[in-house]
Each structure stands twice: as C-alpha cells, then as structure tokens.
C-alpha positions as CSV (number, residue, x, y, z in Angstrom):
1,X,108.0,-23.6,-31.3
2,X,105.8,-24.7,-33.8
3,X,104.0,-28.4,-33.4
4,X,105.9,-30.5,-35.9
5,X,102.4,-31.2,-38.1
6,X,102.0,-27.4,-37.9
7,X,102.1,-26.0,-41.7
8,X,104.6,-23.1,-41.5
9,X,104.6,-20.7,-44.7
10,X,102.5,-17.7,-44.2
11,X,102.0,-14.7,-46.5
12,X,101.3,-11.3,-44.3
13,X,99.7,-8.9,-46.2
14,X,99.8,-5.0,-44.9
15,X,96.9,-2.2,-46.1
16,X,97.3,1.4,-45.3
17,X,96.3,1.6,-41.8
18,X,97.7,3.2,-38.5
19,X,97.9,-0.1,-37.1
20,X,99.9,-1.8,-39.4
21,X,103.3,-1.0,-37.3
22,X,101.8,-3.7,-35.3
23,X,101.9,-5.8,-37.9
24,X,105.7,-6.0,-37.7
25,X,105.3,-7.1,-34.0
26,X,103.2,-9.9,-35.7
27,X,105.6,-10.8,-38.4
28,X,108.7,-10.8,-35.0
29,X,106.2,-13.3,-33.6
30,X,105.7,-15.7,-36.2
31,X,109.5,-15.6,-37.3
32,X,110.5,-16.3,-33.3
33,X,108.2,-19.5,-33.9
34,X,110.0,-20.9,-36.7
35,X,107.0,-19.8,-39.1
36,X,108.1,-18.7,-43.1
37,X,107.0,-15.0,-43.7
38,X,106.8,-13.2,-46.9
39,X,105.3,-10.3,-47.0
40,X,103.1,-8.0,-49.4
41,X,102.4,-4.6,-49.1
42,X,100.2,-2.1,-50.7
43,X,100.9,1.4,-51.9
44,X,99.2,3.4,-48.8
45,X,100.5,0.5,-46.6
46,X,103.9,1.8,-47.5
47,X,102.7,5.3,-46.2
48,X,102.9,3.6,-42.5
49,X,105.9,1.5,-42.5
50,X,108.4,0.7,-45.0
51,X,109.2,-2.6,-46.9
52,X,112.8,-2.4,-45.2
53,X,111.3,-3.0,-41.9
54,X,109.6,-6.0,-42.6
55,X,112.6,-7.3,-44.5
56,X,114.7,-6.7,-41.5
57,X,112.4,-8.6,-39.5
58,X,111.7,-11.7,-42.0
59,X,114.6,-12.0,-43.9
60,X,112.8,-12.2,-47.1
61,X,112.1,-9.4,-50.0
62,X,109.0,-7.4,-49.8
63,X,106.7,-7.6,-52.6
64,X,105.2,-3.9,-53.2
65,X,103.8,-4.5,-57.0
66,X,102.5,-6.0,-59.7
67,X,105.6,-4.1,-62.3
68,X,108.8,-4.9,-60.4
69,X,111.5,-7.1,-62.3
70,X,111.4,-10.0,-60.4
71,X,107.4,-9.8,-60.3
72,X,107.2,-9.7,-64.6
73,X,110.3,-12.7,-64.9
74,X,108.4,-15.2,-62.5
75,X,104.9,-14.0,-62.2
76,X,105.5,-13.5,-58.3
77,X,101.9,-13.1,-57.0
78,X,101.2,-16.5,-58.3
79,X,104.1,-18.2,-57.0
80,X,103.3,-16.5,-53.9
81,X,99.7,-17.6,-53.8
82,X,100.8,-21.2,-54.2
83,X,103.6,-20.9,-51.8
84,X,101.3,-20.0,-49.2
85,X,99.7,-21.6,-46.6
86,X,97.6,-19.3,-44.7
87,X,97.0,-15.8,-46.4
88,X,96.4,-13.3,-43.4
89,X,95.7,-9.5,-43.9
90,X,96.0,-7.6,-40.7
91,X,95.8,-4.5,-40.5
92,X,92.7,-4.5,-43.7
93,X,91.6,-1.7,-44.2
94,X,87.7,-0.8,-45.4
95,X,89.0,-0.4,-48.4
96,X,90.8,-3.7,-48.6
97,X,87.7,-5.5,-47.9
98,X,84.9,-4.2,-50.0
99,X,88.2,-4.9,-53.1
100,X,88.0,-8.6,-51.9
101,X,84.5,-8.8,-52.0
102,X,84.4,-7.4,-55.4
103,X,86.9,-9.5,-56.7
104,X,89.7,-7.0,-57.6
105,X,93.2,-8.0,-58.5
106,X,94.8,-4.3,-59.1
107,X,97.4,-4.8,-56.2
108,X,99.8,-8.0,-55.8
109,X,97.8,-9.1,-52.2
110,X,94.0,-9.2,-54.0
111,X,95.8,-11.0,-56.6
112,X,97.7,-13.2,-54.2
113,X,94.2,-13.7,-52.6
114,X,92.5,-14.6,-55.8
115,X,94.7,-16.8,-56.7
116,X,95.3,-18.7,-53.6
117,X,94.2,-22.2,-52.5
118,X,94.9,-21.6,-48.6
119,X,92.8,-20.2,-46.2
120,X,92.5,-16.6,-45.9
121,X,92.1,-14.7,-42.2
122,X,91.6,-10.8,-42.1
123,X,92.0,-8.7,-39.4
124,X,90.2,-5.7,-39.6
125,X,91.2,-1.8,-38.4
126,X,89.5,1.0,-38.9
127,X,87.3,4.0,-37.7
128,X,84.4,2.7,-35.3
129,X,82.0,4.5,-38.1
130,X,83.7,2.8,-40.9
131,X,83.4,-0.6,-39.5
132,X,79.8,-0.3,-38.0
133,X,78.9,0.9,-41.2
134,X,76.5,-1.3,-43.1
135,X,78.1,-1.4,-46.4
136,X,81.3,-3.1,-44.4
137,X,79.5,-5.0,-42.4
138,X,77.9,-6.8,-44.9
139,X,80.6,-7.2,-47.2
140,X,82.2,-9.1,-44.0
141,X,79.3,-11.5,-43.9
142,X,79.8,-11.9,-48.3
143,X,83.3,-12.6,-46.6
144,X,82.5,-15.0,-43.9
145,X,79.8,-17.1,-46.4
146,X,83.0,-17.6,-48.5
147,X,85.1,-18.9,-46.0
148,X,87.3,-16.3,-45.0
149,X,88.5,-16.3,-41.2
150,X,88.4,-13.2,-39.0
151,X,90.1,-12.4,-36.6
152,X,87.3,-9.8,-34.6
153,X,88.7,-5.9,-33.9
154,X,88.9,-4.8,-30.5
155,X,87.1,-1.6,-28.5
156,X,89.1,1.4,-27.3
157,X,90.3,4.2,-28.1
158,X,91.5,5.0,-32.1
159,X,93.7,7.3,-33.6
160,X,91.1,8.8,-35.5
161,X,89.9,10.2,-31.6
162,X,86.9,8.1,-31.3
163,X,86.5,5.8,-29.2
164,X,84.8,2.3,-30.3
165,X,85.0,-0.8,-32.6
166,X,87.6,-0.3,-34.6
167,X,91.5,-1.3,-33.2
168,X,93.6,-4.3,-34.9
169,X,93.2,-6.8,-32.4
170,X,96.8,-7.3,-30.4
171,X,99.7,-9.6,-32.5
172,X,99.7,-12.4,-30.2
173,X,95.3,-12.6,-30.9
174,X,96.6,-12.9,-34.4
175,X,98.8,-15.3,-34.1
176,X,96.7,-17.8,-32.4
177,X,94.2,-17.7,-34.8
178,X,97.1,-18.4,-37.4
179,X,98.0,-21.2,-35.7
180,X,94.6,-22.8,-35.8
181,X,94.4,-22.2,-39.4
182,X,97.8,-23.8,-39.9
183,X,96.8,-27.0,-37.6
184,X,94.4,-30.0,-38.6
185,X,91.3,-29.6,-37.0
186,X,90.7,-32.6,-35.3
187,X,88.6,-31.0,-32.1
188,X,87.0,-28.7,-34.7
189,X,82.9,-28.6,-33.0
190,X,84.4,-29.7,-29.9
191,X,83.8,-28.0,-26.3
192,X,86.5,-27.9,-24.2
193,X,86.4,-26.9,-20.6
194,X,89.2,-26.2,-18.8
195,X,90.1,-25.3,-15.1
196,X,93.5,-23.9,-13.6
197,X,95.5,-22.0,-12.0
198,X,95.8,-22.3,-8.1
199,X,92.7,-20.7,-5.8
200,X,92.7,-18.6,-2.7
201,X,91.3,-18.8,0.8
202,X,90.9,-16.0,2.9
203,X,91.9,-15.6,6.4
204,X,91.2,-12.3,6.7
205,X,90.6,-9.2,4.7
206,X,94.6,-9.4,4.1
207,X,96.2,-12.6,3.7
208,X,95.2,-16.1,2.2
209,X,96.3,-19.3,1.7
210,X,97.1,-20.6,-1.6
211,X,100.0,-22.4,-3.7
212,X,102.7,-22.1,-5.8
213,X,100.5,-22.9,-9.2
214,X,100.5,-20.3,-12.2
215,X,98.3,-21.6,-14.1
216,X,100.8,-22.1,-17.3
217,X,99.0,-25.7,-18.0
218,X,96.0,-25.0,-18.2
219,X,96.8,-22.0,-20.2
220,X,99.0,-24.3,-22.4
221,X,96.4,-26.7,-22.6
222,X,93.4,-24.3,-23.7
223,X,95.6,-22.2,-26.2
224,X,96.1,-25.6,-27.9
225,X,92.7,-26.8,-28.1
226,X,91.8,-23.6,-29.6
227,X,94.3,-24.0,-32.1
228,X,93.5,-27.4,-32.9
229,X,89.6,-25.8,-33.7
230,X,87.6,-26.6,-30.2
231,X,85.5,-24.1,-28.8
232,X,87.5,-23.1,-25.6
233,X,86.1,-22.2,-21.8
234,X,88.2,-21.9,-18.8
235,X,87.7,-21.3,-15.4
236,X,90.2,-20.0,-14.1
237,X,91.8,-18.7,-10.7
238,X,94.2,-15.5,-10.0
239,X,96.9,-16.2,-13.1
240,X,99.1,-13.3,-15.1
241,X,99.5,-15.2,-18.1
242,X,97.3,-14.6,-20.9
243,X,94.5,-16.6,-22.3
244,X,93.4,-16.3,-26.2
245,X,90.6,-13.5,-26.3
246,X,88.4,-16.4,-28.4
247,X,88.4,-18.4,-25.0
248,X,85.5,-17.8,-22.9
249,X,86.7,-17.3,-19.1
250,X,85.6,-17.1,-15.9
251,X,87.5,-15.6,-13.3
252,X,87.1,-17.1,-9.7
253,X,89.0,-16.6,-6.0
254,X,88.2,-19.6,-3.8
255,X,87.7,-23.5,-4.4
256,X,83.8,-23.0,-3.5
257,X,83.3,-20.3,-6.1
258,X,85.5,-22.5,-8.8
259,X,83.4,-25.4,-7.7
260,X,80.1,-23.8,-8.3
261,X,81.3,-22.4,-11.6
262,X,82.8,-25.4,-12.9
263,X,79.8,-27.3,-12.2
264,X,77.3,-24.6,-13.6
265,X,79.4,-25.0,-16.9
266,X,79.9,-29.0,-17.1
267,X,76.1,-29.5,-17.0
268,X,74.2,-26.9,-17.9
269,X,70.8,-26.9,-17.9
270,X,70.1,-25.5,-21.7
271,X,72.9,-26.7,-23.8
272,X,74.8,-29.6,-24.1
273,X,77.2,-30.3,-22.0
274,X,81.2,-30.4,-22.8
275,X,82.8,-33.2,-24.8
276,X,85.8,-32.7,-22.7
277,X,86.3,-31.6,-18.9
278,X,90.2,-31.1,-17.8
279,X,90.6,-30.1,-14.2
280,X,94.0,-28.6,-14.0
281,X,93.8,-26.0,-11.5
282,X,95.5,-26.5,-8.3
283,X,92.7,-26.1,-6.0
284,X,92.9,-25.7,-2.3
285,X,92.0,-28.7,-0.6
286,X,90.9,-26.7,2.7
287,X,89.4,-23.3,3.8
288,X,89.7,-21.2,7.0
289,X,86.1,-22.1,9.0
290,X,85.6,-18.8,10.2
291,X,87.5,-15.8,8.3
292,X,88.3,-12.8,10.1
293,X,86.0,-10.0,8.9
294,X,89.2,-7.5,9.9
295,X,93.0,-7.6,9.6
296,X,94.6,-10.5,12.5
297,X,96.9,-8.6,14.3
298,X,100.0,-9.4,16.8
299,X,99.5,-9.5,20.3
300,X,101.4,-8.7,23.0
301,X,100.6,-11.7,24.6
302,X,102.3,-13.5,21.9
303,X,99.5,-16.0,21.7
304,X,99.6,-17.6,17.8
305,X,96.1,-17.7,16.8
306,X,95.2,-20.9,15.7
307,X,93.3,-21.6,12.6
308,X,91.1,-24.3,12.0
309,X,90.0,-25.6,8.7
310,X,87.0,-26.9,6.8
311,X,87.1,-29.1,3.8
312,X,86.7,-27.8,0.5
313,X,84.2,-29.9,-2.3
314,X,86.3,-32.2,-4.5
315,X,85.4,-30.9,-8.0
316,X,86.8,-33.8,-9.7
317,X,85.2,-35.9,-7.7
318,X,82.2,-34.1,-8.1
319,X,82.2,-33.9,-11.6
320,X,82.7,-37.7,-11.6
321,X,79.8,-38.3,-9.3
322,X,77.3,-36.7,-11.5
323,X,78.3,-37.4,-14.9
324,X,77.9,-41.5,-13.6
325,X,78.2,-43.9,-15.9
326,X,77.8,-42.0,-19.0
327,X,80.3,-41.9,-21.9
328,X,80.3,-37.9,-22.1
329,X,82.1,-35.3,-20.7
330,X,85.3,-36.9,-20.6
331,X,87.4,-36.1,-17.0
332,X,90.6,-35.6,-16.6
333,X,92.5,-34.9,-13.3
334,X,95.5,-34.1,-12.6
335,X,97.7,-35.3,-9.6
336,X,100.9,-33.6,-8.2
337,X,102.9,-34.9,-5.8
338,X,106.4,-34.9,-4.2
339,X,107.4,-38.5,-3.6
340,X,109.0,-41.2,-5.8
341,X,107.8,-42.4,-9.1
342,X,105.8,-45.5,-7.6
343,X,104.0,-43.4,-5.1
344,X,103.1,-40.8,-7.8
345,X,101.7,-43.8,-9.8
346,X,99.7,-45.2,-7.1
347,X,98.1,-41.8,-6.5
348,X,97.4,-42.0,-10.1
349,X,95.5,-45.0,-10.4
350,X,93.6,-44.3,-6.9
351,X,92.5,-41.5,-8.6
352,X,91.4,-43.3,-11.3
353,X,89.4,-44.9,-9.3
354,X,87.8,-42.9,-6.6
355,X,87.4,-40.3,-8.8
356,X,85.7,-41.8,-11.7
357,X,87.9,-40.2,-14.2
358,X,89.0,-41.2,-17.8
359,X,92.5,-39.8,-17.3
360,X,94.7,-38.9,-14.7
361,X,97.6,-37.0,-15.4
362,X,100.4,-37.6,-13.0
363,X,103.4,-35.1,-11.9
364,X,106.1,-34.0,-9.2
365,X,105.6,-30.4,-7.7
366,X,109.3,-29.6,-8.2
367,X,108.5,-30.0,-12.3
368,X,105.3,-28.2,-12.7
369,X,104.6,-25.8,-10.3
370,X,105.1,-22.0,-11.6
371,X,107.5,-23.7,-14.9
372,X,107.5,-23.0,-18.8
373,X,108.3,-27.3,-18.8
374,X,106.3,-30.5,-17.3
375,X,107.2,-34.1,-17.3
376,X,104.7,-36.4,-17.0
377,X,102.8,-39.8,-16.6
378,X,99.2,-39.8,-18.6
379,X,96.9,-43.2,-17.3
380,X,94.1,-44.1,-18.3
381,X,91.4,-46.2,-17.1
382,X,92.0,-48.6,-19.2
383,X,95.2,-49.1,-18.1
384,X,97.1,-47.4,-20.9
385,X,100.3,-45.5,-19.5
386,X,102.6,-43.2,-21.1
387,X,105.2,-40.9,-19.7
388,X,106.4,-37.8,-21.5
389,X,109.6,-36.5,-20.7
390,X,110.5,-32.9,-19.8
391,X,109.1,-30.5,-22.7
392,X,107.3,-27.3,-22.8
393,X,103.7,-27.3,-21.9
394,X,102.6,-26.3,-24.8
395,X,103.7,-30.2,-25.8
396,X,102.5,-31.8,-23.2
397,X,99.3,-30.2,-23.6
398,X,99.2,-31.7,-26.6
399,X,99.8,-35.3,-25.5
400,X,96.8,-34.7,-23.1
401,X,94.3,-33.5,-25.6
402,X,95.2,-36.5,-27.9
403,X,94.5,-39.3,-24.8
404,X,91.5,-37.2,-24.5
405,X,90.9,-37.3,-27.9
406,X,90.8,-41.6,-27.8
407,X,87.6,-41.5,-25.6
C-alpha cells in the first residue's frame, strides 16, 4: 500500500491512442494501492475505450466534456484541477502535446492542466516518426523547461507496423514515477547504490551453489529511493522481480564479478562517488577452487567427489577499507542469521565494527529469505538501535533509507 505521507488523489487523463487500454491497467494499479482516481477523457480517447470501463475500475464518474450538466453547475474542470495532486496523461498523444505547449483549453484535461497547481507527468505514445519528429521533440523540451515530468516511451514494435520509439511505456513504469511525484523528495540529487539478490558459483558447466535469496529487498529498497527522488543503480544477481526501468542495473553471476562491479561503481574514477552504498545481496561467502570445465558425472565406483573451496572478497568489507575514514559513501550491511536474538545482535555490532560500516541491518533467515515481509534490527555505529517488526519490504526499506538518511 501507499506510504502514509504519500499524497493519494490522482487525475488520469486518456488521449486517443492505441495504447490507452493500458491505461485501465494503470488506473487497476493505482486503485489496488489505495490511490483516488478520477478520470478524464477526450473525444478520440473515447474511440479506444469507453468511459464505462474506467468507471468500473475507479468507482468514480468519467469526465468526457466541458458541456455536461454536472460540468456547467460546478465548473468540474476546476474543481478537478484543484482536487488533484498529480495530473498524469498517459497514453498523450502528438496531438495532446503540441495543445499543451500552446496553451489550449478546448477539452476538460488541457483545461484541468491549465488550471492546476500539481505536478503534471506525461507519458507519451505514438508512431516512431511522430515522436522523433522535430516539431514534438521540441515541444517536449518547451515541456520539460516548464516542469512537466515524463515518463520516456519504450522501443518495439507499434501498431502502426513500425518498429521503434514510440510504445506507452508498461503501467507499473508509470506508476513508479507517480509515486515519486506523490512523495517528498527528500533524497532528491542523491545517488543510491544498491546490491542484491543472492550470487552463483559454478561447479561445473551445470550446477552451482547459491542461496535461498530473491532479491525482494534490495528491489524494495531501490524502488523506494527512486520514489523518494534519488538517482537509483543496482547491482544485482540472478532475481525475477522487476526493477524500475529509471534504475540503472548491472546484472552479475558470481561474488567476484559483483565485487568488481560494485567496487567499479562506489569509486569511480570520473564522477563522484555515491552518497549512499547498501549491500543487500546475499553473496556467496565461498567458490569452488577449480570448476569443472564439463558436466561431474556419477561413477561406478561410487567415489563422492570432493569439493574444495576458496574464499570469496568481502565487498562490504572492501568497501569499508577504501572508503577509510571519510564521511561519504555511507555503508550499510546487512546480516542474516539463524540463531536467537542476542546472537543476531552481536553479529550486528561485530559487523559494525570489522566492517567499518555506518549501519548494519540485522535479520533471521526464516523472515527474509525469498518473503514479501522482513522484521528487523537497524544499528548504528553510534549505537542507535531500532527494531521494526514484521511489515512488507517496501516499509522496511523505508526505515533503512531514513537511518541512512541521518548520516
């Protein structure tokens, strides 16, 4: 669900385009998340869907024009424009755009747009020729020098039959940039960096060792700090859920390859480095010395093979190393175990410690490992302890970022 400081009221506006059936997907999403969604439609964006779908979905009357009763008794597209706290247009059309640029107010959503105080995000769709072409590429930038948000099209195929720039980028794309422009920006021209998910050792061309990690934390944790306006990269090992297409990520097997990229990205050598470092992946403490370069097989013999191991680097420890004594990146670690309470704690603050982190995040195996929930203890090196009881990630992500957030 939403985060309780989250804003909630948002006005979905629907131009004549192919895509706008996905549009209803995005309205579904935002009404699952507890968000208020009113609608507004223009004439050809009737053509594609009717209002009676989207009132189905949200629960609320459709506005279609600026001559309807209710519209000429209250002056609906004003009430709407002040109702609203994020306008988003998705699909907009070509059309729709170079109207906004101009200033028009002939349909109820430019008027709801001219008259509105909240942000505004646009999500264009459209023929690859269309959006390439220079007339709406520069009313974008008249756009973007306003202040309007956009949420980038993605490249495919279109229904036109070309095949480009052009397709309304996917509902839940849409929906995190709503969230961010719902949410204070407190990490706004921050960069976050982010491992997780587990890694994987070969033994032989076939098999690996690995863990029980799915990366849903660090997921959880970089979908928030998007949302709360930090510019996101992640580093992350074989996962199936899905990371916001705004996050820049790297894709790694093995703790040496994660190591290497982690520490290519925490001090690079032509830009600054991150404000804050979060190592949540679930990295393989060992490695097979010698992989088989073909399949291990059974013999008759019955002989087990035995398998020795090397140590792999200790990227937090790394990290922790390097950065010294300085104030910047912040670290923070994570620590699972499967013990009592007092033994996770200890782990914690040896951590800490050995380490040279600013924040340890503590937890039990049986509560994190491959769940939609957490529980947690968050220490820092100051001492400071807090524990967070069982909640979805996407909360305790949260709690995270703002310990983070006091360095």
């Amino acid at each position: 669900m939403a985060e309780a400081h989250e804003r909630r009221r948002v006005l979905l506006g629907v131009t004549g385009s192919i895509a706008a059936y996905k549009a209803v997907e995005l309205a579904r999403i935002l009404v699952s998340w507890g968000y208020e969604v009113r609608v507004v439609m223009t004439q050809s964006g009737q053509q594609f869907v009717t209002p009676t779908t989207f009132q189905a979905v949200t629960g609320q009357p459709v506005t279609t024009s600026l001559w309807d009763d209710t519209e000429l008794q209250t002056i609906g597209h004003i009430q709407l424009a002040d109702w609203a706290d994020v306008v988003v247009i998705a699909p907009a059309t070509a059309d729709s755009i170079a109207r906004l640029v101009a200033g028009f107010a002939d349909t109820p959503l430019h008027a709801i747009c001219l008259a509105t105080k909240a942000p505004l995000l646009i999500a264009p769709a459209m023929n690859v020729n269309m959006y390439e072409h220079p007339s709406t590429q520069e009313n974008i930038q008249i756009l973007r020098k306003r202040g309007v948000h956009f949420v980038d099209p993605g490249d495919g195929a279109l229904a036109c039959g070309w095949n480009g720039t052009g397709r309304l980028s996917e509902p839940h794309e849409i929906f995190y940039h709503i969230r961010r422009a719902l949410s204070p920006q407190d990490f706004a021209g921050k960069r976050v960096l982010i491992t997780t998910g587990p890694t994987r050792e070969p033994l032989d061309p076939v098999r690996f060792l690995s863990n029980r990690s799915s990366g849903k934390m660090g997921v959880a944790l970089a979908r928030e700090a998007f949302r709360r306006g930090a510019e996101v990269t992640v580093v992350h090992g074989p996962i199936s859920v899905k990371l916001p297409e705004s996050v820049a990520a790297f894709g790694v097997e093995t703790a040496q390859q994660m190591f290497e990229e982690t520490m290519e990205l925490a001090f690079p050598s032509e830009t600054d480095p991150p404000h804050v470092i979060i190592m949540a992946a679930a990295v393989s403490d060992y490695r097979i010395k010698d992989v088989a370069k073909s399949k291990i097989k059974k013999t008759k013999s019955k002989v087990v093979p035995q398998l020795e191991l090397k140590e792999n680097p200790d990227i937090l420890a790394e990290l922790g190393k390097k950065r010294g004594s300085k104030v910047h990146p912040v670290l923070v670690g994570f620590a699972v175990e499967t013990g009592e309470v007092d033994d996770l704690l200890n782990e914690v603050r040896k951590k800490l410690e050995t380490k040279n982190a600013d924040l340890i995040v503590g937890n039990f195996a049986q509560d994190a490992l491959d769940q939609d929930t957490n529980r947690v203890w968050i220490v820092d090196r100051s001492g400071r302890q807090e524990e967070i009881a069982t909640s979805y990630k996407s909360r305790i992500a949260n709690k995270i970022l703002d310990a983070a957030l006091r360095f």
